[in-house]
N, CA, C and O atoms as a DFTB+ gen file, in Angstrom:
332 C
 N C O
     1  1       0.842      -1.172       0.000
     2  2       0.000       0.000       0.000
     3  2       0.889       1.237       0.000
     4  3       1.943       1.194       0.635
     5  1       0.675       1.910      -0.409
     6  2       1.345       3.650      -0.726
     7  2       1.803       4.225       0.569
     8  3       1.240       3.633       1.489
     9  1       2.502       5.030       0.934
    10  2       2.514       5.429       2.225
    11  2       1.258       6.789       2.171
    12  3       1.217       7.556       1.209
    13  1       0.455       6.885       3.166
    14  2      -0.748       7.609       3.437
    15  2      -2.055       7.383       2.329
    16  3      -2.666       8.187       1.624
    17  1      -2.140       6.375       2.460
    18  2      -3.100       5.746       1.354
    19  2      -3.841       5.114       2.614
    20  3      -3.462       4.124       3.239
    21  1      -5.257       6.077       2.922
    22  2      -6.303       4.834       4.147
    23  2      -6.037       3.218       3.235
    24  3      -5.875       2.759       2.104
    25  1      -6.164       2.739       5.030
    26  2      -6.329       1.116       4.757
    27  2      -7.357       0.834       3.996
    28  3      -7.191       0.090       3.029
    29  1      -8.741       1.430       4.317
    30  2     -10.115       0.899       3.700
    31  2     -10.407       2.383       3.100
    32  3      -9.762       3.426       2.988
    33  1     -11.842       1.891       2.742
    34  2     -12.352       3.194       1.971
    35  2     -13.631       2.705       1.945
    36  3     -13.852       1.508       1.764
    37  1     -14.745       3.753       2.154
    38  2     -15.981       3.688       1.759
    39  2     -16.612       4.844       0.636
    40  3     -16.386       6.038       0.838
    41  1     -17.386       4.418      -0.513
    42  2     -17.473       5.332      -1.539
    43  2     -16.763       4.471      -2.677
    44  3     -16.773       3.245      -2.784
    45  1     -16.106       5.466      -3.549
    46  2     -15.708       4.727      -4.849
    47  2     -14.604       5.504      -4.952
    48  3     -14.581       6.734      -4.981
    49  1     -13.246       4.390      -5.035
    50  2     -12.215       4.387      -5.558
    51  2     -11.294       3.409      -6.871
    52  3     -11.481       2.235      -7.191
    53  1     -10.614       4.080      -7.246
    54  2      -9.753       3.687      -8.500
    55  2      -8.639       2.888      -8.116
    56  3      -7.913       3.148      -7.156
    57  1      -8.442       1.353      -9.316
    58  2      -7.360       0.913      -8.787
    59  2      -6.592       0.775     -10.213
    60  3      -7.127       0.463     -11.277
    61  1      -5.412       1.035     -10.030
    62  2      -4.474       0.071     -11.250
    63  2      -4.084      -1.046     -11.439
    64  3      -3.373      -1.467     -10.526
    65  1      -4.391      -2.286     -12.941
    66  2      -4.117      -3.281     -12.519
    67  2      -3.513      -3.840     -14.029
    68  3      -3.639      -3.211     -15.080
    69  1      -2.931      -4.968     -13.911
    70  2      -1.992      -5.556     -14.468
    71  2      -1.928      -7.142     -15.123
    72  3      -1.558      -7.957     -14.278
    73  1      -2.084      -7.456     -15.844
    74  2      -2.672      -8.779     -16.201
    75  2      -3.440      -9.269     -17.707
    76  3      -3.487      -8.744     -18.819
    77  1      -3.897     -10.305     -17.239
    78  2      -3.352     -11.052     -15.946
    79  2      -2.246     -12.053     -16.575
    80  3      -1.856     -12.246     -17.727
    81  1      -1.879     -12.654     -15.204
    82  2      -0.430     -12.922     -14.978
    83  2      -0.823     -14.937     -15.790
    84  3      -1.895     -15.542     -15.798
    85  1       0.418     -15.339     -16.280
    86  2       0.300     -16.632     -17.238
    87  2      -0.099     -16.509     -18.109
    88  3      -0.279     -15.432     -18.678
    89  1      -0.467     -17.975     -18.635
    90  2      -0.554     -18.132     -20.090
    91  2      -1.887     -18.746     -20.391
    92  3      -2.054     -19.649     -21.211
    93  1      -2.633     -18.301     -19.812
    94  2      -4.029     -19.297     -20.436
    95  2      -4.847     -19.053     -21.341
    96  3      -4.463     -18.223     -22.164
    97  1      -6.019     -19.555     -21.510
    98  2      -5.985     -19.376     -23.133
    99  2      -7.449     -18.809     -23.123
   100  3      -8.218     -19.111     -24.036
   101  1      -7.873     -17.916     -22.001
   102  2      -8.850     -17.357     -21.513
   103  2      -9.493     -15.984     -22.362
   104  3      -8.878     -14.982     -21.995
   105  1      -9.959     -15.840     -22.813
   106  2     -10.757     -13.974     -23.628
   107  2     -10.815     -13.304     -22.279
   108  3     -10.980     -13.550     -21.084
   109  1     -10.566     -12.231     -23.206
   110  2     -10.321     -10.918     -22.038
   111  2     -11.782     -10.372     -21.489
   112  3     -11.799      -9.441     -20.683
   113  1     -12.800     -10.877     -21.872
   114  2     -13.949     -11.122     -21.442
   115  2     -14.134     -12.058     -20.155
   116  3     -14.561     -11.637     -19.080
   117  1     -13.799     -13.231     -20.374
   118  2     -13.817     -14.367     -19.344
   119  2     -12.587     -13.635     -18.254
   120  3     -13.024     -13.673     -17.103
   121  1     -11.423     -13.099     -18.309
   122  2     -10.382     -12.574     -17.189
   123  2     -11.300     -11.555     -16.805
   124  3     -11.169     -11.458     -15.585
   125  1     -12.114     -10.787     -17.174
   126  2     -13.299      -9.285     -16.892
   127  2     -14.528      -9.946     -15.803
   128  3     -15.074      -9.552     -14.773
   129  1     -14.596     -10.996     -16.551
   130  2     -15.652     -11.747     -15.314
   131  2     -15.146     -12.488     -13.799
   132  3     -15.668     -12.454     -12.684
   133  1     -13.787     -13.219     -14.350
   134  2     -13.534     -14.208     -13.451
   135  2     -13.237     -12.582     -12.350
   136  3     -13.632     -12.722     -11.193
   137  1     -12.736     -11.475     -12.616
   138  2     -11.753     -10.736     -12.156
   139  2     -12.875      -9.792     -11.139
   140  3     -12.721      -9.720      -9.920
   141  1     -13.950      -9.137     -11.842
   142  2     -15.116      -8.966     -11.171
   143  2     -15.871      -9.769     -10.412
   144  3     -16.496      -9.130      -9.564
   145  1     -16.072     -11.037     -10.388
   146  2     -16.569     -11.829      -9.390
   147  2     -15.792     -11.726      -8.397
   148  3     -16.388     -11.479      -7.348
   149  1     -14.293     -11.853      -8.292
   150  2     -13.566     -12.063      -6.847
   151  2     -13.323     -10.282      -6.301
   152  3     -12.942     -10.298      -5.131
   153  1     -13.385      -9.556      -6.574
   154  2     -13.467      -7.997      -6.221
   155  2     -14.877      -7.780      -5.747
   156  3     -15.101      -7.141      -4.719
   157  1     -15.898      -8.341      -6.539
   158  2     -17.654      -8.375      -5.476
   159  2     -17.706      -9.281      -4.655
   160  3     -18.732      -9.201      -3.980
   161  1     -16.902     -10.330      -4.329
   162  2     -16.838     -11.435      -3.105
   163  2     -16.046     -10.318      -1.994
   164  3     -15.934     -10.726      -0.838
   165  1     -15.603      -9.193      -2.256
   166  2     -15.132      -8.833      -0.819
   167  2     -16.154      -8.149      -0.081
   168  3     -17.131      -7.630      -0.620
   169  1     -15.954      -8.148       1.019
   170  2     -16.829      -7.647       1.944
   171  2     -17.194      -6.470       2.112
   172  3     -16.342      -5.926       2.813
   173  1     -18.359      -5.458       1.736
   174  2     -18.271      -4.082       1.699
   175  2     -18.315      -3.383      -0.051
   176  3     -18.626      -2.243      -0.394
   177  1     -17.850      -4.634      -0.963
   178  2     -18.096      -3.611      -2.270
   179  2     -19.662      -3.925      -2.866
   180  3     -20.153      -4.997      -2.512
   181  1     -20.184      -3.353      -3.440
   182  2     -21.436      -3.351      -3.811
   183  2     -21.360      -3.334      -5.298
   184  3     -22.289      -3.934      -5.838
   185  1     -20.252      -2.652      -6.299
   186  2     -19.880      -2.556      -8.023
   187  2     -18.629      -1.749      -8.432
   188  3     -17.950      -0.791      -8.063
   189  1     -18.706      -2.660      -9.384
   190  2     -17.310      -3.266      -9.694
   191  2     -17.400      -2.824     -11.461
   192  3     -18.053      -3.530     -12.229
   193  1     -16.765      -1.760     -11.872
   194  2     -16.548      -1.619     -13.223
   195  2     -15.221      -1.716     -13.732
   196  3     -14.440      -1.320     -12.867
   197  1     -14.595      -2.100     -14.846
   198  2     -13.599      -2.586     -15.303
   199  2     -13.184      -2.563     -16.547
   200  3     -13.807      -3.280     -17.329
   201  1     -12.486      -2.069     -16.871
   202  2     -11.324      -2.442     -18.321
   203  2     -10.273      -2.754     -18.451
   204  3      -9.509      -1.811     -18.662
   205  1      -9.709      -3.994     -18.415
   206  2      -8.290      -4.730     -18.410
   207  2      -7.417      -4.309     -19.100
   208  3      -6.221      -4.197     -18.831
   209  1      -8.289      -3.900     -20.579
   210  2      -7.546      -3.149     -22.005
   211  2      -7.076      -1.918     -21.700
   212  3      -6.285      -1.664     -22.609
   213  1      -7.111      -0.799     -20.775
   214  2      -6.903       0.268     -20.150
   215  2      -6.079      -0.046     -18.643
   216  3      -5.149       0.693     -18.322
   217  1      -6.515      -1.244     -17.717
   218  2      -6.062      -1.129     -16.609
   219  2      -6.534      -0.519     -15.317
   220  3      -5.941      -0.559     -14.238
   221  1      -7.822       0.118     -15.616
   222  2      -8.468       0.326     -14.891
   223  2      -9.811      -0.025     -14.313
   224  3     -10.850      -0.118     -14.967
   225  1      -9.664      -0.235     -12.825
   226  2     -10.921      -0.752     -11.989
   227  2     -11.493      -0.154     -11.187
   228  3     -10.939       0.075     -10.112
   229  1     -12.688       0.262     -11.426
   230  2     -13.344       1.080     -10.204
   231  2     -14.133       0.411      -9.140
   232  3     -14.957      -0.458      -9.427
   233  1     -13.873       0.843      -7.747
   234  2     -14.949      -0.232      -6.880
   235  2     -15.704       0.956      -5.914
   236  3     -15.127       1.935      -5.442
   237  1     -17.135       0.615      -5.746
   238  2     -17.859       1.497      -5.435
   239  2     -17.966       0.429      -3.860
   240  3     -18.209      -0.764      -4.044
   241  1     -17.773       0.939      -2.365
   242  2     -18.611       0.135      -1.684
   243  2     -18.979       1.391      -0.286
   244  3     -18.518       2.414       0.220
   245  1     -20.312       0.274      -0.148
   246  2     -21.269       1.055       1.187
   247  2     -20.684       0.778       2.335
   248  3     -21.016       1.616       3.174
   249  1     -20.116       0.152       2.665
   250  2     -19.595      -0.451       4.020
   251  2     -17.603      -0.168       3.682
   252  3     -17.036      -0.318       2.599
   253  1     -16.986       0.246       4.977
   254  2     -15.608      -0.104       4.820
   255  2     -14.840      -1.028       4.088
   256  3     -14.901      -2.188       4.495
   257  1     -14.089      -0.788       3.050
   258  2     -13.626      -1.835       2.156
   259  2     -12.085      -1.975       2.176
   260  3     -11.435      -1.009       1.777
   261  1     -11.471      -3.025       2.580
   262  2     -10.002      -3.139       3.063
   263  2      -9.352      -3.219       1.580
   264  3      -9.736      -4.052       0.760
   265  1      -8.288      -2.232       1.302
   266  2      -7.528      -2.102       0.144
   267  2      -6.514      -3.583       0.232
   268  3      -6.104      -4.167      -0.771
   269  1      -6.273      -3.953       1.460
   270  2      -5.835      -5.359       1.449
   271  2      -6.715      -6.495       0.860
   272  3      -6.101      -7.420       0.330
   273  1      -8.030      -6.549       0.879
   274  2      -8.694      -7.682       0.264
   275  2      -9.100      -7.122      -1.055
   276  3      -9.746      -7.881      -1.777
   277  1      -8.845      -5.976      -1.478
   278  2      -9.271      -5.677      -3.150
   279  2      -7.441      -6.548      -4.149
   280  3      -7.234      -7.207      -5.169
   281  1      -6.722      -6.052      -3.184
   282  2      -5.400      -6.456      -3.484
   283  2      -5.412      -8.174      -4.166
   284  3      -5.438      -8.675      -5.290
   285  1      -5.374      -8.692      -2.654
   286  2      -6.011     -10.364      -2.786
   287  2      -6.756     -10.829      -3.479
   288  3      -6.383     -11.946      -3.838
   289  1      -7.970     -10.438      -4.008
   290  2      -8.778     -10.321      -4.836
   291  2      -8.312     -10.812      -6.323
   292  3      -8.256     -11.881      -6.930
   293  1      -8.034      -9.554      -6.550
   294  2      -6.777      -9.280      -7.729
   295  2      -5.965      -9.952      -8.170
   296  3      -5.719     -10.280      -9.331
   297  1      -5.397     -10.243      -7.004
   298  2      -4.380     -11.382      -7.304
   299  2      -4.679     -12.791      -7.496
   300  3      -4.112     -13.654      -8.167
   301  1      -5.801     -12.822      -6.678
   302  2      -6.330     -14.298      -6.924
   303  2      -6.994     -14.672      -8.080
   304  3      -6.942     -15.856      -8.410
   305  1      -7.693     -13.767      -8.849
   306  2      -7.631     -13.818     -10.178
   307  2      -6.894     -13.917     -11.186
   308  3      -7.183     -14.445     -12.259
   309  1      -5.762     -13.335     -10.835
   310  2      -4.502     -13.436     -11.497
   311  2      -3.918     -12.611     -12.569
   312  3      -3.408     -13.011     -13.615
   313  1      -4.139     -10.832     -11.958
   314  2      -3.781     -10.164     -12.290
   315  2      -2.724      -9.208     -11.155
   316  3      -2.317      -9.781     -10.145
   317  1      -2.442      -8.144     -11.345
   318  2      -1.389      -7.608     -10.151
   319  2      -2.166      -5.885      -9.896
   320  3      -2.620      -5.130     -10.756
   321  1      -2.108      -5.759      -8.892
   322  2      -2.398      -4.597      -8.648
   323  2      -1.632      -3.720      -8.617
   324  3      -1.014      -4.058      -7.607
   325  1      -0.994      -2.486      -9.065
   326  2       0.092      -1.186      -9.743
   327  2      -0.474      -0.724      -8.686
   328  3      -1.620      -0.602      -8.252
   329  1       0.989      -0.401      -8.240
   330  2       0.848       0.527      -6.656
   331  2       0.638       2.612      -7.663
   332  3       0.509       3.622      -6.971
């Protein structure tokens, strides 16, 4: 995380991202879905807009949202999050 970057955030913030990471033989459609499903599995986001082709992800949430589990998220999809 950035130095003075809140841990969480409520509202809608911007992330940079990177990906995704390997070689599979997936459409950048199917990485847009798999990648949005695990960013709305965190706790607190409510929507999730995205362009991989640009690198940018927006996450809107009502409740406190830990920039550590958007991270994880991310990654577990298997792209990288750009500090």
């Amino acid at each position: 995380m950035l130095p003075g970057t809140p841990r969480t955030f409520v509202g809608s913030t911007t992330f940079a991202i990177r990906g995704p990471d390997g070689e599979g033989a997936t459409s950048r459609a199917d990485d847009e879905t798999r990648l949005a499903a695990r960013i709305l599995a965190v706790p607190g986001v409510e929507v999730v807009s995205l362009d991989t082709a640009t690198g940018v992800v927006n996450v809107r949430g009502t409740a406190p949202v830990d920039r550590a589990d958007i991270a994880a998220a991310v990654a577990a999809a298997g792209f990288t999050l750009v500090p």
